[in-house]
N, C-alpha and C positions, 0 to 999 in steps of 0.2 A: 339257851345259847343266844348271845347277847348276836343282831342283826348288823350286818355292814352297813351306816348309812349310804355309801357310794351305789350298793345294788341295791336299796331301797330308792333312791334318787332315779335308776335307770329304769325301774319298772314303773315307776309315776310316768314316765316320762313316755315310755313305750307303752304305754297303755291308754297314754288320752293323745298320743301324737295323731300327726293328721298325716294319710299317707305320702305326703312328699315328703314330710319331716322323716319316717320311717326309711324312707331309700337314703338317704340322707345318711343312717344311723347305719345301715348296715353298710354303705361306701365307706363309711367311717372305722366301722369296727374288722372289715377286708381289710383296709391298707392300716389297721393298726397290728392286725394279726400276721399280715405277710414282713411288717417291721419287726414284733418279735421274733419270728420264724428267722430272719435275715441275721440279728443278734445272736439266739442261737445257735445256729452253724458257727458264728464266729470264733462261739464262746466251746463249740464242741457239745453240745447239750441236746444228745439226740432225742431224746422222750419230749422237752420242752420244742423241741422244730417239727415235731411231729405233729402235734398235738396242736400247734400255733397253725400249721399247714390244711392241718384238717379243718381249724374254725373256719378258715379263709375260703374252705374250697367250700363247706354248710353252706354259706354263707352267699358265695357265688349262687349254689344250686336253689337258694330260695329266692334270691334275687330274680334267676330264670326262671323258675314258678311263678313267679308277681307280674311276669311280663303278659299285657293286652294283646295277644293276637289278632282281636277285633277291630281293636281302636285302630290301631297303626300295626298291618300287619307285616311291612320292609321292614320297618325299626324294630319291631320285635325278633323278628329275623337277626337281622343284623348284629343287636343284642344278643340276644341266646347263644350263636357262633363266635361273639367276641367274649360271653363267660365259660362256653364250652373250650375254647382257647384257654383261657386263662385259665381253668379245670386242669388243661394238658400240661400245664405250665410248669404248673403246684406239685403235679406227679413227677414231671421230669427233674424237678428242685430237688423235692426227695429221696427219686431214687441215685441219681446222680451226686448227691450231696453238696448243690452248685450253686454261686447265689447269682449266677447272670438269667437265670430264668426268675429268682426272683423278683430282683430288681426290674426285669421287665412289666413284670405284671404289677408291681407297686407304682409303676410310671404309667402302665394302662388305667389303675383305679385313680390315680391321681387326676388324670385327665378327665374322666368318667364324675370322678365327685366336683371337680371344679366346671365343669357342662351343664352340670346337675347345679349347681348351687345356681349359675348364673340364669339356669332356664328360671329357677322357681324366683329368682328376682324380679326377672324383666315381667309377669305372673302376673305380680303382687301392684 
């Protein structure tokens, strides 16, 4: 079975990334999965909104597992209750069939990954 270069390219990438680059990846891959999820509803494509909902919400819950209690224990805080939110969000999208709780949460990560990209600039 001939290999997808695209998820050969992801796993290079996910595998020697350094962990900023990794939150990075998974900000990325939440608000690309809360944008399909958003298309499907439109398109009426319940298994694909489901299934895009659930990467989103993986995704959040690993993000909350990554979080430093130690280091910064407010902000992890803070964090954790704002992916636990956006957790609530994901459920309420779906069982509701809505997309204003999606686009909220698409507008949370968005902000989330542009914080994110400018902390690890100012970093560098």
């Amino acid at each position: 079975m001939p290999s997808n270069p695209y998820t050969s390219y992801l796993d290079a990438t996910v595998l020697t990334a350094e962990p900023v680059e990794l939150v990075r990846i998974l900000y990325q891959g939440a608000l690309d999965s809360v944008g399909n999820a958003r298309v499907h509803l439109e398109a009426g494509d319940i298994l694909a909104r489901s299934k895009a909902i659930c990467r989103a919400m993986d995704i959040l819950r690993e993000l909350s597992f990554s979080l430093n209690h130690k280091a910064e224990p407010a902000l992890a805080r803070n964090l954790a209750e704002l992916y636990d939110y956006m957790q609530r969000q994901l459920l309420t999208a779906q069982h509701e069939q809505s997309d204003a709780p999606l686009a909220e949460v698409a507008g949370l990560l968005g902000t989330l990954s542009e914080a994110w990209d400018q902390a690890t600039v100012r970093a560098i």
